[in-house]
C-alpha positions as CSV (number, residue, x, y, z in Angstrom):
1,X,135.1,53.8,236.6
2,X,135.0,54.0,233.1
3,X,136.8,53.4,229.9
4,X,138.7,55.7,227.8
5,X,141.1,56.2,224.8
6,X,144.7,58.1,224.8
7,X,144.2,60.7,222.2
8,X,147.9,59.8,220.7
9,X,148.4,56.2,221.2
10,X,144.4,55.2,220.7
11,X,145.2,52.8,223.9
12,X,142.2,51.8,225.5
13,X,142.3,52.1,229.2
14,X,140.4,52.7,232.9
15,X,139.8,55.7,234.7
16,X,139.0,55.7,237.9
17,X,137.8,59.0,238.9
18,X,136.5,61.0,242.3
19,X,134.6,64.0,242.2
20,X,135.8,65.8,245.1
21,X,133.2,67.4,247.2
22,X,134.4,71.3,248.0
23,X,137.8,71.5,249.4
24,X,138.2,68.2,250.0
25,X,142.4,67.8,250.2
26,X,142.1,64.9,251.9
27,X,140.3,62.7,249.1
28,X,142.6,64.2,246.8
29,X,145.7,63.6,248.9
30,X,144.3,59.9,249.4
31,X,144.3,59.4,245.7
32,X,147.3,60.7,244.9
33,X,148.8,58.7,247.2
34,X,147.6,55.8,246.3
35,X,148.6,56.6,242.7
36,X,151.9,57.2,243.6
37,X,152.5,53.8,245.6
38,X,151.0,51.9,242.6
39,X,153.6,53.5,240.5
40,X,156.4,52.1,242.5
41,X,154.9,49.0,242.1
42,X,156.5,46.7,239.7
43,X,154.5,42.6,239.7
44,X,152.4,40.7,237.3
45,X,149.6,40.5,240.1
46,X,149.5,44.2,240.7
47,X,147.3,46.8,238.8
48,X,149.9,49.3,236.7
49,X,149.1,53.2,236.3
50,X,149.4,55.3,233.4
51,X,149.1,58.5,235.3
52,X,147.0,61.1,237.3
53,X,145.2,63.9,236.8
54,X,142.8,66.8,238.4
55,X,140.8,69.3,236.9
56,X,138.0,71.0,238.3
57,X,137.5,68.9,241.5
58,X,137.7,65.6,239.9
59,X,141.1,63.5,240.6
60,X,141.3,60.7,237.9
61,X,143.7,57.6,238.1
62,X,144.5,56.1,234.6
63,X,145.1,52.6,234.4
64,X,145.3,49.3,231.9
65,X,141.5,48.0,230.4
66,X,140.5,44.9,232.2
67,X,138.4,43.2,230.1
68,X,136.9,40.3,231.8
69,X,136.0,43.0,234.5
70,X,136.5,41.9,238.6
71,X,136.7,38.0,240.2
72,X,132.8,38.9,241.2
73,X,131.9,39.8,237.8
74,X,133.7,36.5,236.3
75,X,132.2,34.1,239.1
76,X,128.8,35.6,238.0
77,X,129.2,34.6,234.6
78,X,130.5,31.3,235.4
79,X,127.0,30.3,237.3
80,X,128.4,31.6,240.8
81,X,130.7,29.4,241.0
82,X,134.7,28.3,239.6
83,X,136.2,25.2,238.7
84,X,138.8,24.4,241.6
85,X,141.4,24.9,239.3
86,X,140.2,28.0,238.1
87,X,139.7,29.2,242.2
88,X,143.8,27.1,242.4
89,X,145.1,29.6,239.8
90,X,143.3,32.8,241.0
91,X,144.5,32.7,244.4
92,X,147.9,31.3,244.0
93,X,147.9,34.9,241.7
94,X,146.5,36.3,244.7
95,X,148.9,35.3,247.3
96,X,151.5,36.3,245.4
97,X,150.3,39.6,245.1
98,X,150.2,39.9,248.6
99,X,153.3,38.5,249.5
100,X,155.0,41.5,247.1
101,X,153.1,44.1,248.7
102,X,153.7,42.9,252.3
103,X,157.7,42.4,250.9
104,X,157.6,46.2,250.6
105,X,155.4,47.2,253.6
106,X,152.3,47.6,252.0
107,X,148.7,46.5,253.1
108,X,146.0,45.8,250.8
109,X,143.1,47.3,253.2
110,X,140.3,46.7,250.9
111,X,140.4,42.7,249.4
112,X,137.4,41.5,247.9
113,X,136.7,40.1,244.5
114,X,135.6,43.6,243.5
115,X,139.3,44.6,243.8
116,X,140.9,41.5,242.2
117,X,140.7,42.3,238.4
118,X,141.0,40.1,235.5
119,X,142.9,40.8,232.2
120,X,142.5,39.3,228.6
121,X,144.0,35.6,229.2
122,X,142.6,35.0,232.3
123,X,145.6,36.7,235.0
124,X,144.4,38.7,238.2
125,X,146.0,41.8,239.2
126,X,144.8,43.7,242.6
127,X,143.9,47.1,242.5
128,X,142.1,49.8,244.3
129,X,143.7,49.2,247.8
130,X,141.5,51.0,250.0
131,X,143.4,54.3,250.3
């Protein structure tokens, strides 16, 4: 993962990217897929994506800049610990992440603070859902 800058707009945003190893289709197919479900996706607690790309064996999955970084990475910084309504808000944000994606079907496959980002005012959004 790392951090880039649309050459038109000057957005800042995250790229996830894969380097696939020879002909792997299937890591491609898995990312692609899992770009295309997060497109559908419309929630305040779900990671958006800009778009997708490949190029010389490396998929890459565009998304928004979190920029306090994951729920691990924001406990860490907090002494390894959150105020119990700090840990209220973030899961109630949590759940009802969840409770979209199972509205629609979807299992998350891969929840762990890792995966639960945080954006600018403090708001969690999950992302990378183990595809």
């Amino acid at each position: 993962m790392y951090t880039a800058r649309h050459k038109d707009s000057r957005q800042h945003m995250a790229v996830k990217e894969c380097v696939l190893a020879g002909n792997d289709s299937s890591a491609l197919k898995s990312l692609h897929s899992e770009f295309k479900m997060l497109s559908r996706l419309d929630h305040p607690h779900i990671l958006d994506v800009y778009g997708f790309t490949t190029e010389d064996k490396v998929a890459r999955i565009y998304m928004p800049l979190m920029p306090n970084g994951s729920l691990r990475s924001l406990v860490r910084r907090f002494g390894g610990r959150l105020s119990e309504k700090s840990a209220r808000h973030v899961v109630r944000q949590v759940l009802e992440g969840l409770a979209y994606l199972h509205q629609y079907g979807i299992i998350h496959r891969d929840l762990k603070p890792d995966n639960v980002l945080v954006d600018s005012v403090g708001n969690v959004k999950l992302s990378d859902f183990g595809t």
